[in-house]
Gaussian input, Z-matrix of N, CA and C with variables (Angstrom, degrees):
# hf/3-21g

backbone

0 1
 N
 C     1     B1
 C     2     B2     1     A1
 N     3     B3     2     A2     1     D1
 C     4     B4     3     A3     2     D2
 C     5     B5     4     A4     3     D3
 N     6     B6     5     A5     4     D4
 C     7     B7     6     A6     5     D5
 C     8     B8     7     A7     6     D6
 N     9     B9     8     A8     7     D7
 C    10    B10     9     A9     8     D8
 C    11    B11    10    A10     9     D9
 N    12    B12    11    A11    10    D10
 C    13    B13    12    A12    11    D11
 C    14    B14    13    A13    12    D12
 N    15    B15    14    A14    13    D13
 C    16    B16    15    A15    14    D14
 C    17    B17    16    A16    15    D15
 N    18    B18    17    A17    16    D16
 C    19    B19    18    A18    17    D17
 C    20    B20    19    A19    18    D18
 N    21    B21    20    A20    19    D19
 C    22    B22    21    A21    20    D20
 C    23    B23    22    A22    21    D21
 N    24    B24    23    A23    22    D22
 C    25    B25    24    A24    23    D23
 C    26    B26    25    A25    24    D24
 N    27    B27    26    A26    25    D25
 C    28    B28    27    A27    26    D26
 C    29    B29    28    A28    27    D27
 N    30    B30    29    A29    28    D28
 C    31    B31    30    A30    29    D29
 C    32    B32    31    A31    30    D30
 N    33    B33    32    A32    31    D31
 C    34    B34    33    A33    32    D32
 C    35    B35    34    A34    33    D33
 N    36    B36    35    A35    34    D34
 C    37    B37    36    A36    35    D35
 C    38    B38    37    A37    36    D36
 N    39    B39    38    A38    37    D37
 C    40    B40    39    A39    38    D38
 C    41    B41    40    A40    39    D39
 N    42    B42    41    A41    40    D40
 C    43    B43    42    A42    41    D41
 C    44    B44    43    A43    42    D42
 N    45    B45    44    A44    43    D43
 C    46    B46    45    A45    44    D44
 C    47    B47    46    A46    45    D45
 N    48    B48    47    A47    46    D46
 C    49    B49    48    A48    47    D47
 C    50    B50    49    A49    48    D48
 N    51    B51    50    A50    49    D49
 C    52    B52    51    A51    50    D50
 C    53    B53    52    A52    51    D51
 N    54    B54    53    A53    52    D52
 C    55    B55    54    A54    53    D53
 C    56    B56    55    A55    54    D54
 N    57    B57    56    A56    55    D55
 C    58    B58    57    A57    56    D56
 C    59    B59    58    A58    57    D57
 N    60    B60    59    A59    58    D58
 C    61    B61    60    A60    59    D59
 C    62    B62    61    A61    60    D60
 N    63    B63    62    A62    61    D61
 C    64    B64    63    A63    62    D62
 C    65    B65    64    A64    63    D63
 N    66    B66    65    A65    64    D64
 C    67    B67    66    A66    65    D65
 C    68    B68    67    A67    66    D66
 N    69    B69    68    A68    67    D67
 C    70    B70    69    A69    68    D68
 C    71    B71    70    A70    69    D69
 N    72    B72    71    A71    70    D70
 C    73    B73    72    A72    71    D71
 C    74    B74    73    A73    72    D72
 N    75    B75    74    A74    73    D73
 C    76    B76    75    A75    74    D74
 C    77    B77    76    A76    75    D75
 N    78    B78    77    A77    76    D76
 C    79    B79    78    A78    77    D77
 C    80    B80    79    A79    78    D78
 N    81    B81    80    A80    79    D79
 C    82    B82    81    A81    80    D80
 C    83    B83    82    A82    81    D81
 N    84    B84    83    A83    82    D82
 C    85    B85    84    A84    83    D83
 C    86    B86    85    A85    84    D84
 N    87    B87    86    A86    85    D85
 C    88    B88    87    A87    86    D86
 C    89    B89    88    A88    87    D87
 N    90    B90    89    A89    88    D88
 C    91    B91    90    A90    89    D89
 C    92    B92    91    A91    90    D90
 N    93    B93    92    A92    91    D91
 C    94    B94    93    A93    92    D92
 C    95    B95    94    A94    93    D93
 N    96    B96    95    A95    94    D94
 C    97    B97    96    A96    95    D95
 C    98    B98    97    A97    96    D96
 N    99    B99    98    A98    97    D97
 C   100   B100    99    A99    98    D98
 C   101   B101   100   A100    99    D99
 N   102   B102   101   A101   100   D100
 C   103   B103   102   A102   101   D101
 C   104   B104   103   A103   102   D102
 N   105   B105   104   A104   103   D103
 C   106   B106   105   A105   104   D104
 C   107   B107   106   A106   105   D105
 N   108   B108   107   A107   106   D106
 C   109   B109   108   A108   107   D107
 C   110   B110   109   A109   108   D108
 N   111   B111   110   A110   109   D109
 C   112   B112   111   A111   110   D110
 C   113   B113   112   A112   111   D111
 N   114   B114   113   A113   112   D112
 C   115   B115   114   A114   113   D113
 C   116   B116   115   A115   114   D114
 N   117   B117   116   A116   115   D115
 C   118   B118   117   A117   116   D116
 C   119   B119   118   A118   117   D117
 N   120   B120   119   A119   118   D118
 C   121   B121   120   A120   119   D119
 C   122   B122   121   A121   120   D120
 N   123   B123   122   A122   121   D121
 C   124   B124   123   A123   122   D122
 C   125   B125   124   A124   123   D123
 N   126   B126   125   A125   124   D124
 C   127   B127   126   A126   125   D125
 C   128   B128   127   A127   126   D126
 N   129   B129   128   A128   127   D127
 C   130   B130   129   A129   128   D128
 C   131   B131   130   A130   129   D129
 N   132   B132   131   A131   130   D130
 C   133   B133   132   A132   131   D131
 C   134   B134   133   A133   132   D132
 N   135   B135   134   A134   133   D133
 C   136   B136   135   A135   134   D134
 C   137   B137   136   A136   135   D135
 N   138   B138   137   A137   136   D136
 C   139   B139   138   A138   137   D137
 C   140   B140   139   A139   138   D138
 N   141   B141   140   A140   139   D139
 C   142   B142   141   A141   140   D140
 C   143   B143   142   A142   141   D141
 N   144   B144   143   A143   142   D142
 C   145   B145   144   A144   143   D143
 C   146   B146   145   A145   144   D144
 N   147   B147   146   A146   145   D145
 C   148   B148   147   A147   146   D146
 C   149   B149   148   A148   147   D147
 N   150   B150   149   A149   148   D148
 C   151   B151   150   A150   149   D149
 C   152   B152   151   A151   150   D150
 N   153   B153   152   A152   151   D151
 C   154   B154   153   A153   152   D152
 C   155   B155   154   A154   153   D153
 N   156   B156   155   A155   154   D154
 C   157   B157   156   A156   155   D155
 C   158   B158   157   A157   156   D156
 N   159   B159   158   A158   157   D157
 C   160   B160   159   A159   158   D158
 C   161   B161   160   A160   159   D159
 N   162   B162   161   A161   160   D160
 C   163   B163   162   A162   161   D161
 C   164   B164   163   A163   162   D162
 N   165   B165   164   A164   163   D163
 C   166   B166   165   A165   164   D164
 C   167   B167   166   A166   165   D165
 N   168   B168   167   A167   166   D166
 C   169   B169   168   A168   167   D167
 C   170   B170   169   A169   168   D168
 N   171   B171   170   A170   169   D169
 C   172   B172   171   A171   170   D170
 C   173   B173   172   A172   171   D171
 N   174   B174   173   A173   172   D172
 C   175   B175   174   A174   173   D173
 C   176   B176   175   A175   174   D174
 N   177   B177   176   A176   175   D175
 C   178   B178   177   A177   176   D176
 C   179   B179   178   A178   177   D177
 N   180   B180   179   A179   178   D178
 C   181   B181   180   A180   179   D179
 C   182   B182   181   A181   180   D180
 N   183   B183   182   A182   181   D181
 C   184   B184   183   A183   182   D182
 C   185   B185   184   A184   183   D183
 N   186   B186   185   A185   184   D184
 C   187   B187   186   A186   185   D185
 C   188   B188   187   A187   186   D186
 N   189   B189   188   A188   187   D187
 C   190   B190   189   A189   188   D188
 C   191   B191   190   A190   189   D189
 N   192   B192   191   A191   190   D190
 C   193   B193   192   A192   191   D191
 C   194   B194   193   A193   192   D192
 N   195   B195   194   A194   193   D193
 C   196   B196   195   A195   194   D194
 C   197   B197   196   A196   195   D195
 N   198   B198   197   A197   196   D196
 C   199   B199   198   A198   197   D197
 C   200   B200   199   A199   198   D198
 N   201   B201   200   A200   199   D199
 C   202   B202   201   A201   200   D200
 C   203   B203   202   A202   201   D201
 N   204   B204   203   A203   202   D202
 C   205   B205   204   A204   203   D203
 C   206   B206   205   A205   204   D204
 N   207   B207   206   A206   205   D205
 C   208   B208   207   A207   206   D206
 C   209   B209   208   A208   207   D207
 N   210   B210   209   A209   208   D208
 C   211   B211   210   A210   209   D209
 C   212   B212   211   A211   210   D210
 N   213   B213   212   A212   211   D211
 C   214   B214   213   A213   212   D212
 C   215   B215   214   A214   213   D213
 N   216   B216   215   A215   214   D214
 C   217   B217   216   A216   215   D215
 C   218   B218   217   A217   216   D216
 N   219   B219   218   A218   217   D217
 C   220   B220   219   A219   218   D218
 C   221   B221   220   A220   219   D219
 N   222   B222   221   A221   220   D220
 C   223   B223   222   A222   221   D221
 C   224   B224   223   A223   222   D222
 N   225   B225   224   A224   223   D223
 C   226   B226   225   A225   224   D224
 C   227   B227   226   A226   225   D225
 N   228   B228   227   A227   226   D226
 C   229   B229   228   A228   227   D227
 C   230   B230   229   A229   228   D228
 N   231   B231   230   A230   229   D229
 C   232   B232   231   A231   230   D230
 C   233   B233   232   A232   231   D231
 N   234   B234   233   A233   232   D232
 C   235   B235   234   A234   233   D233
 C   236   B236   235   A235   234   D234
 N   237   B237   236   A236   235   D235
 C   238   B238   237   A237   236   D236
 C   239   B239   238   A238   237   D237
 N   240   B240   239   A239   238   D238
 C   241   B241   240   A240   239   D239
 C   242   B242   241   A241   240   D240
 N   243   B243   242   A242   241   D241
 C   244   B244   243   A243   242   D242
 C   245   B245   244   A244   243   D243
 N   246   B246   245   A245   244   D244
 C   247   B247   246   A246   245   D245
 C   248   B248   247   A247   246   D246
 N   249   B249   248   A248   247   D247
 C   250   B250   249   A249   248   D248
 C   251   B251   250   A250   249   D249
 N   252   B252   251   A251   250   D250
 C   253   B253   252   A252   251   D251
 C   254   B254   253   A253   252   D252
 N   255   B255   254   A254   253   D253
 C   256   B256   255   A255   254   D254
 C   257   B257   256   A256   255   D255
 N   258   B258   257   A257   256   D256
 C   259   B259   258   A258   257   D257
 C   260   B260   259   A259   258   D258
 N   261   B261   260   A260   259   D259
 C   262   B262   261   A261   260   D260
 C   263   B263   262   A262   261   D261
 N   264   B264   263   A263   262   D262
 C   265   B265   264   A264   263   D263
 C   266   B266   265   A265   264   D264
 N   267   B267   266   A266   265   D265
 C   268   B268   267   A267   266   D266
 C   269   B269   268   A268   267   D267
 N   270   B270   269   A269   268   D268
 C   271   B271   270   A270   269   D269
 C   272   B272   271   A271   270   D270
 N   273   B273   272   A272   271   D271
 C   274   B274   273   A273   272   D272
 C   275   B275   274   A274   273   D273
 N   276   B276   275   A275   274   D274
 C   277   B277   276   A276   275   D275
 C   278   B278   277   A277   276   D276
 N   279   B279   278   A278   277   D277
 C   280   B280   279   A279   278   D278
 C   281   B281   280   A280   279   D279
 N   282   B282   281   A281   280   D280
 C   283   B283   282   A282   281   D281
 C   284   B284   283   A283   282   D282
 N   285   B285   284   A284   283   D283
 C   286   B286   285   A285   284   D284
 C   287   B287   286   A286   285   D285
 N   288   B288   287   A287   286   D286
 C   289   B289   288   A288   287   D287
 C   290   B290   289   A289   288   D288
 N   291   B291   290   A290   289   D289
 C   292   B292   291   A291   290   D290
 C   293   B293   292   A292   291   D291
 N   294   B294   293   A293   292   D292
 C   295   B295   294   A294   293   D293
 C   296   B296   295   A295   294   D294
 N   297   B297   296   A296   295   D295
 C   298   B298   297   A297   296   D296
 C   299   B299   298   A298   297   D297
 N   300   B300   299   A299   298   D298
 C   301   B301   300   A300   299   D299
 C   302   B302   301   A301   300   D300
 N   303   B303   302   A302   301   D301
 C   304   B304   303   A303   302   D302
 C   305   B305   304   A304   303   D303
 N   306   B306   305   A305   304   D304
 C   307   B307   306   A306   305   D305
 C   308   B308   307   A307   306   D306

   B1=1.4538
   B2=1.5348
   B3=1.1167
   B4=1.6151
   B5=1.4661
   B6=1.5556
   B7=1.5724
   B8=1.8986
   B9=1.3519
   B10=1.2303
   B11=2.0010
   B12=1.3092
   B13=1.1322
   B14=1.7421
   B15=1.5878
   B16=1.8731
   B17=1.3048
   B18=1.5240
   B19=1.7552
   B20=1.3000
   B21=1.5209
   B22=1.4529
   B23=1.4375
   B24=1.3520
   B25=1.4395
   B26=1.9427
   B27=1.3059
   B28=1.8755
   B29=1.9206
   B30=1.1634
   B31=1.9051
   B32=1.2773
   B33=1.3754
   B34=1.9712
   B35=1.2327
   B36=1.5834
   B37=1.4090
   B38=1.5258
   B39=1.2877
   B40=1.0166
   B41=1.7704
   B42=1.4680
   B43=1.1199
   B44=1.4798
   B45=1.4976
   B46=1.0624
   B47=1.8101
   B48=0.9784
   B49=1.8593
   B50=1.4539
   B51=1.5176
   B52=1.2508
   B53=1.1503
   B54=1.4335
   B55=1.7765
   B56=1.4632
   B57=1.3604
   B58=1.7437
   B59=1.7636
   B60=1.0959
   B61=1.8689
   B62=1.5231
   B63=1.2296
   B64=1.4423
   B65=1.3306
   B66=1.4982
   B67=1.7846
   B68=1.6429
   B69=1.2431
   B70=1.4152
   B71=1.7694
   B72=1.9054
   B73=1.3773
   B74=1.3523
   B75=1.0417
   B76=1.6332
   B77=1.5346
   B78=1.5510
   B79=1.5478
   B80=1.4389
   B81=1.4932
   B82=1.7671
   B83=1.6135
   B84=1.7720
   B85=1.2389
   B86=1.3191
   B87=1.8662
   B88=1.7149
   B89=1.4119
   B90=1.0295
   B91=1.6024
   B92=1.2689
   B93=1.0646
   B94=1.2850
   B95=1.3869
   B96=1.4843
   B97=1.7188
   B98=1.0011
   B99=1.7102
   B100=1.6232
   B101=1.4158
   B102=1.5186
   B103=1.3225
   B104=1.4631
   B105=1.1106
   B106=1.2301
   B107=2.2193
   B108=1.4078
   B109=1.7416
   B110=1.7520
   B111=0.7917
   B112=1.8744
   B113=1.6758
   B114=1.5302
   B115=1.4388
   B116=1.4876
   B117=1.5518
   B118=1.4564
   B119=1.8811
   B120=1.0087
   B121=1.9028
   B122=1.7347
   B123=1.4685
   B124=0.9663
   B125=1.8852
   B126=1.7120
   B127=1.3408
   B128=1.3283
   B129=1.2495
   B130=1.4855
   B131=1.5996
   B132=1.4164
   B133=1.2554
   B134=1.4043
   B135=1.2106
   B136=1.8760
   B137=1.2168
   B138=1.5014
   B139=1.7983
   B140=1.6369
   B141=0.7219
   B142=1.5553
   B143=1.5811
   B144=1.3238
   B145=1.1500
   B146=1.6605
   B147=1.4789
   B148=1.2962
   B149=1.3345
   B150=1.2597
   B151=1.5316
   B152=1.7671
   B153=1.1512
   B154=1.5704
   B155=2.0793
   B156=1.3466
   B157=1.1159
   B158=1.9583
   B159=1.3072
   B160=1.3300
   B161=1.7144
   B162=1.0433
   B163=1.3725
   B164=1.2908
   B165=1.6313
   B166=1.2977
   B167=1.5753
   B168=1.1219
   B169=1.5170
   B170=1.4268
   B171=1.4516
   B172=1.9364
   B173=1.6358
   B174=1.4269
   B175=1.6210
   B176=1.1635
   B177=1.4674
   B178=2.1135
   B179=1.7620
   B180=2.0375
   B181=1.7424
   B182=1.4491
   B183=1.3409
   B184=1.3778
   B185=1.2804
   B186=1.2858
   B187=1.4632
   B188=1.5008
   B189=1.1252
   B190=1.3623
   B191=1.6954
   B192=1.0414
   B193=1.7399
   B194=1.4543
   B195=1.2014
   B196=0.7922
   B197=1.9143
   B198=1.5722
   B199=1.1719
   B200=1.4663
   B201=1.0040
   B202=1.7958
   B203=1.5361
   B204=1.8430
   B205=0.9873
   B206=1.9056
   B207=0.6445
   B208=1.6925
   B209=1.4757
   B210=1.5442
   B211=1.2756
   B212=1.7354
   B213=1.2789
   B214=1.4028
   B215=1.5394
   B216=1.3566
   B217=1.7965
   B218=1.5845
   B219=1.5208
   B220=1.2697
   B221=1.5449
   B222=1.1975
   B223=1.3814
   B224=1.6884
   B225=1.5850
   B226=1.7742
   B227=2.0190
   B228=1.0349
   B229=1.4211
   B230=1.7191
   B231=1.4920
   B232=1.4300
   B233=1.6870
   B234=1.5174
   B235=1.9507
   B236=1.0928
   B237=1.3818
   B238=2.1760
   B239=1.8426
   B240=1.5263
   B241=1.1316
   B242=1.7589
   B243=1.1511
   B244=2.0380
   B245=1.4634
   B246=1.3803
   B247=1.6407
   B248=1.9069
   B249=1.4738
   B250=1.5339
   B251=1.3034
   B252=1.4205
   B253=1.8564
   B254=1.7921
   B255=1.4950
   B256=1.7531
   B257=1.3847
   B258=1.1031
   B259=1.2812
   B260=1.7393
   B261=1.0868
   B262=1.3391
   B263=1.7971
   B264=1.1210
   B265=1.3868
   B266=1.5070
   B267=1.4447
   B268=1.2289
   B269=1.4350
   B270=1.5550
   B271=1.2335
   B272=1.3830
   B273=1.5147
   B274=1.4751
   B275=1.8143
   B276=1.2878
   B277=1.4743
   B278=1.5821
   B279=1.5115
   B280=0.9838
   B281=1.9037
   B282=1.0062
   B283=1.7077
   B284=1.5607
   B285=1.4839
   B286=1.8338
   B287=1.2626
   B288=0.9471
   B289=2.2225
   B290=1.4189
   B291=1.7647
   B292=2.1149
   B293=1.2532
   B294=1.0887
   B295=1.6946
   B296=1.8716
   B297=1.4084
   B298=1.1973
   B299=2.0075
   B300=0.9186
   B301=1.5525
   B302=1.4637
   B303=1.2328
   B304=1.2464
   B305=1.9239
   B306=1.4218
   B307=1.5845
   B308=1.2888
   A1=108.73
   A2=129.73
   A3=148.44
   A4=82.73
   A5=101.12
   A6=128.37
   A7=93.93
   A8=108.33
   A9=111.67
   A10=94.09
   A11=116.47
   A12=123.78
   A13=113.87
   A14=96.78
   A15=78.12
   A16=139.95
   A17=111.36
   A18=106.13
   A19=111.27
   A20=122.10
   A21=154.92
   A22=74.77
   A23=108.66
   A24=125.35
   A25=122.38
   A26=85.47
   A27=99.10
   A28=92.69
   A29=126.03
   A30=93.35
   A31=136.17
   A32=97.24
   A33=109.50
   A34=100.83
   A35=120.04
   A36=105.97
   A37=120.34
   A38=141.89
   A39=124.77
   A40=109.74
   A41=112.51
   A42=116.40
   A43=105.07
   A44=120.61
   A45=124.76
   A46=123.58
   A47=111.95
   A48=100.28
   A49=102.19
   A50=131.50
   A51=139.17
   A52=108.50
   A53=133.89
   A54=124.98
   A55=76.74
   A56=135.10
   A57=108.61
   A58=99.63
   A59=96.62
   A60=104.24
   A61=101.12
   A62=111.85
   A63=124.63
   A64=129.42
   A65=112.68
   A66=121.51
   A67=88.13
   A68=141.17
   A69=121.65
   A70=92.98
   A71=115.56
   A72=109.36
   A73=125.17
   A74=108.83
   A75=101.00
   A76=94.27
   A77=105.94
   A78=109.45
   A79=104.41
   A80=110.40
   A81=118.50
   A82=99.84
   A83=116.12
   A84=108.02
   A85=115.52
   A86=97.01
   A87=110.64
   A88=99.30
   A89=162.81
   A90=156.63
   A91=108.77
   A92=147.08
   A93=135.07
   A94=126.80
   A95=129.04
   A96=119.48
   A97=116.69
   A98=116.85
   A99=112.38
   A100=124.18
   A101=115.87
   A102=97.57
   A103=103.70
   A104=130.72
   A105=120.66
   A106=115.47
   A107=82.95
   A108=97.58
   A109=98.01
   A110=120.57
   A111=106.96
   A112=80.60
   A113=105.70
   A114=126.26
   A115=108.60
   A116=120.26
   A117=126.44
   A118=76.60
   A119=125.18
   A120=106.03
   A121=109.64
   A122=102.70
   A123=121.22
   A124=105.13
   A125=130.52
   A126=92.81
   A127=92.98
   A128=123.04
   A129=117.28
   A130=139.31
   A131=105.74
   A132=117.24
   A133=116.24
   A134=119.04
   A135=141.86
   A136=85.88
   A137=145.03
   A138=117.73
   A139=82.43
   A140=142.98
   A141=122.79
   A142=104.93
   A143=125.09
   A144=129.40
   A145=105.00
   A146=114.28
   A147=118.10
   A148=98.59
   A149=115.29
   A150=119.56
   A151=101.66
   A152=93.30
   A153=105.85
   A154=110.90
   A155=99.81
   A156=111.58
   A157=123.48
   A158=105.90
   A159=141.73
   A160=106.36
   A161=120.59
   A162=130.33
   A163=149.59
   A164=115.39
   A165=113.38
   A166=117.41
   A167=140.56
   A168=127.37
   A169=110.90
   A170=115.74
   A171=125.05
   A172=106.82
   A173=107.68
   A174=120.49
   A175=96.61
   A176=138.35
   A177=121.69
   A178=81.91
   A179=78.54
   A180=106.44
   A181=117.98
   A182=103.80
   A183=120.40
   A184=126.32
   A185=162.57
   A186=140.45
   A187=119.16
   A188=133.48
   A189=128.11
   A190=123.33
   A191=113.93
   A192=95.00
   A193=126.14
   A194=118.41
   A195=147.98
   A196=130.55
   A197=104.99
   A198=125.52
   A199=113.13
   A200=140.56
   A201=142.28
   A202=92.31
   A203=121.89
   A204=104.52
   A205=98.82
   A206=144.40
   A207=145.42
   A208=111.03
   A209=121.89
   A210=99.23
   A211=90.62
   A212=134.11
   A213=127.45
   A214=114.42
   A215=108.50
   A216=116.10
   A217=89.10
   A218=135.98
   A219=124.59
   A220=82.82
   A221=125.09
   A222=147.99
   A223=89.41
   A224=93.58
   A225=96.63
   A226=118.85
   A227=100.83
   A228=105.02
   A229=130.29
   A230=100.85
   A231=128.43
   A232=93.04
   A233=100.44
   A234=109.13
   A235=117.60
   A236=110.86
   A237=130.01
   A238=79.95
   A239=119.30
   A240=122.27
   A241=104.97
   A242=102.66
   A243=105.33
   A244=102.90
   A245=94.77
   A246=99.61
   A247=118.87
   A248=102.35
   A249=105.36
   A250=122.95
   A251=119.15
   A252=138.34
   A253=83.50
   A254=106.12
   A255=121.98
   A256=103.85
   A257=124.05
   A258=117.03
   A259=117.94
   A260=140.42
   A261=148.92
   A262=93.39
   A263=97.94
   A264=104.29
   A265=117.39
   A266=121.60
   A267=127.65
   A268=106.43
   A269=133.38
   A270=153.94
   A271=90.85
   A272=129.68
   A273=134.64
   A274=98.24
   A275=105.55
   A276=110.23
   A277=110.18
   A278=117.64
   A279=116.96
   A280=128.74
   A281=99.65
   A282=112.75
   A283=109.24
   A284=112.46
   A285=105.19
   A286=118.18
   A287=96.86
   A288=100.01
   A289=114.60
   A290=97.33
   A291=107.59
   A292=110.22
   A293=116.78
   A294=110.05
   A295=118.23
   A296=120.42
   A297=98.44
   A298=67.42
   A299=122.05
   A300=121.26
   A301=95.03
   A302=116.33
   A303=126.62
   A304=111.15
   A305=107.93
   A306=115.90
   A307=104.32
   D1=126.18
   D2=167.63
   D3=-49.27
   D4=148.43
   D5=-178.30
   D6=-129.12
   D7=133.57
   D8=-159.03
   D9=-89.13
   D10=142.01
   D11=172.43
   D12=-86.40
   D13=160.03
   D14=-177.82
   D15=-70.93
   D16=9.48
   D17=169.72
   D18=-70.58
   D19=-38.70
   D20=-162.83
   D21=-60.46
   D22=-88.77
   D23=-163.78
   D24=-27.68
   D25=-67.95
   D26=-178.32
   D27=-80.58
   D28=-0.68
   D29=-160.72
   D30=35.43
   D31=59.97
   D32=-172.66
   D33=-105.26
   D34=16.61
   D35=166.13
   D36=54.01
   D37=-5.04
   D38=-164.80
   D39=-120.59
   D40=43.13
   D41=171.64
   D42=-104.95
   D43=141.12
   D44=161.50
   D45=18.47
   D46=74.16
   D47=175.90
   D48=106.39
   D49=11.39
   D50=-153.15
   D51=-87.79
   D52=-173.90
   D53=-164.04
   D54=-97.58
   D55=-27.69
   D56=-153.57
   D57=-123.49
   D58=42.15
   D59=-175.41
   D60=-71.53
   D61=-58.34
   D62=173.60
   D63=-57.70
   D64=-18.33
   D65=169.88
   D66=-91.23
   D67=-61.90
   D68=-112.92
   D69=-139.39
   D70=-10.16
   D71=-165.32
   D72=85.60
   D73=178.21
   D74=-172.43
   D75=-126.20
   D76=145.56
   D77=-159.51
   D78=-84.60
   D79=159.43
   D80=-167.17
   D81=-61.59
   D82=-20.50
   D83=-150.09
   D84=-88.57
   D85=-24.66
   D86=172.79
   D87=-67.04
   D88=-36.22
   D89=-160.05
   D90=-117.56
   D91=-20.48
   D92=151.51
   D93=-18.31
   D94=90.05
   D95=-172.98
   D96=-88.29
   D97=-28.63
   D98=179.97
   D99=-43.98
   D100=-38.60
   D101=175.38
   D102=-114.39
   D103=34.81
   D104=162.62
   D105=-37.90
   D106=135.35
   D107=-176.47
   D108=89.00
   D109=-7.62
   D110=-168.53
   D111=-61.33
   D112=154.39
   D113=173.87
   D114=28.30
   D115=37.66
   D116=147.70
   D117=77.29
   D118=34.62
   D119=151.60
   D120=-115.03
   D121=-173.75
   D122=-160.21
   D123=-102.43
   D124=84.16
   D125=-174.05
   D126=104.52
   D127=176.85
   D128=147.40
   D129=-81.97
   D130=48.23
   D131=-168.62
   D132=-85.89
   D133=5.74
   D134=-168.74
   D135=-140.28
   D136=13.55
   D137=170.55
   D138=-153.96
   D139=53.12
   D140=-175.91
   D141=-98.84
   D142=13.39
   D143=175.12
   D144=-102.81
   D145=22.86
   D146=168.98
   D147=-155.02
   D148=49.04
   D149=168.46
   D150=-141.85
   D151=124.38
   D152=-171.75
   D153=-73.26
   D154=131.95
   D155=173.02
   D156=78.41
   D157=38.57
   D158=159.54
   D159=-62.79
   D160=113.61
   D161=147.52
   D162=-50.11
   D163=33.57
   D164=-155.13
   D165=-89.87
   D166=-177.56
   D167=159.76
   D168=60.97
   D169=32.95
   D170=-156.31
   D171=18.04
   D172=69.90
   D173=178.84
   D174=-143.19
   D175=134.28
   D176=136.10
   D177=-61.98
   D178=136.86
   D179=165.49
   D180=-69.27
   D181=-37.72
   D182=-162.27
   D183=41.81
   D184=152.77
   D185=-80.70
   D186=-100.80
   D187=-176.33
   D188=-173.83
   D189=-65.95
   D190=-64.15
   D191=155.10
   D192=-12.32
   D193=-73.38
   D194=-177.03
   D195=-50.73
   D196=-36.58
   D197=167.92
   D198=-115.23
   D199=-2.86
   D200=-156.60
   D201=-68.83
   D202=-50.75
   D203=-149.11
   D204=-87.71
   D205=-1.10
   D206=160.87
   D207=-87.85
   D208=-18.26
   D209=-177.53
   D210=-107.27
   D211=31.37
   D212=155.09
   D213=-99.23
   D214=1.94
   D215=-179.94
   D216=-117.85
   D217=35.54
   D218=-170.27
   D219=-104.56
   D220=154.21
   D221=-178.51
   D222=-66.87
   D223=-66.74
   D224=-171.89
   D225=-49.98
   D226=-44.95
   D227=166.45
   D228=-46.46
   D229=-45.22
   D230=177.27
   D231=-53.19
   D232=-69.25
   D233=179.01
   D234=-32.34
   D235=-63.96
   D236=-169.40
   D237=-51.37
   D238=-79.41
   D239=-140.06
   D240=-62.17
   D241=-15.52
   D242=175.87
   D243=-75.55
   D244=-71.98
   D245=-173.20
   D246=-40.90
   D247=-47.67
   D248=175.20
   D249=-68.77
   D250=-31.54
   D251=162.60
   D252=72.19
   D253=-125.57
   D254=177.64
   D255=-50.67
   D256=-55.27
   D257=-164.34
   D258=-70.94
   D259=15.65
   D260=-169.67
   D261=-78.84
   D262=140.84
   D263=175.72
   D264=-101.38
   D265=132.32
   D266=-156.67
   D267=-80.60
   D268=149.18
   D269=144.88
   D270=-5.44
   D271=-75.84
   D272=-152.72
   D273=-61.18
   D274=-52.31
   D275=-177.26
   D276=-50.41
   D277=-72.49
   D278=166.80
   D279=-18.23
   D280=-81.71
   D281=-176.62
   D282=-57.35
   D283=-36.89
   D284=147.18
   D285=-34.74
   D286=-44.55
   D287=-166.23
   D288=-78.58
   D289=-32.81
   D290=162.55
   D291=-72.18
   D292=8.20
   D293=-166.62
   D294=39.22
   D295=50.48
   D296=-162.90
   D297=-166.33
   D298=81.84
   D299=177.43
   D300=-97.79
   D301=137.13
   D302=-175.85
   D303=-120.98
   D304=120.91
   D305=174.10
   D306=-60.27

């Protein structure tokens, strides 16, 4: 079964071809390829809480420091991290794969 990524998830429209591409852009997290597949999404659509400059909460998050602690009370996060159980891929893993790991 396909595991829905977070445009799917929130309806923020702003993936690729989205109703609100043209108001708001298309988010870093839908096009993101480096980690494409992390936690079975598409892109960073299963990690986008470690992809800098996500639009959530009608805000850019801007980078992981910075957003970690609101996007661990994100509904969507709660989902990725159930559905994946052990297998969820960690913050550290992740930002390895952006090349941009942040202390």
């Amino acid at each position: 079964m396909a595991k829905l990524n977070c445009w799917e998830f929130k309806k923020c429209g702003r993936e690729p071809g989205g109703a609100k591409v043209k108001e708001l852009g298309v988010c870093p997290a839908a096009v993101e390829k480096r980690v494409d597949g992390i936690n079975r999404g598409k892109n960073a659509g299963r990690c986008c809480w470690a992809c800098a400059g996500t639009f959530c909460e009608g805000k850019v998050q801007g980078v992981f420091a910075s957003k970690i602690t609101s996007c661990l009370q994100c509904d969507f996060f709660k989902l990725v991290a159930k559905e994946e159980g052990h297998n969820l891929k960690t913050a550290k893993d992740i930002l390895d794969k952006l090349g941009k790991e942040e202390k």
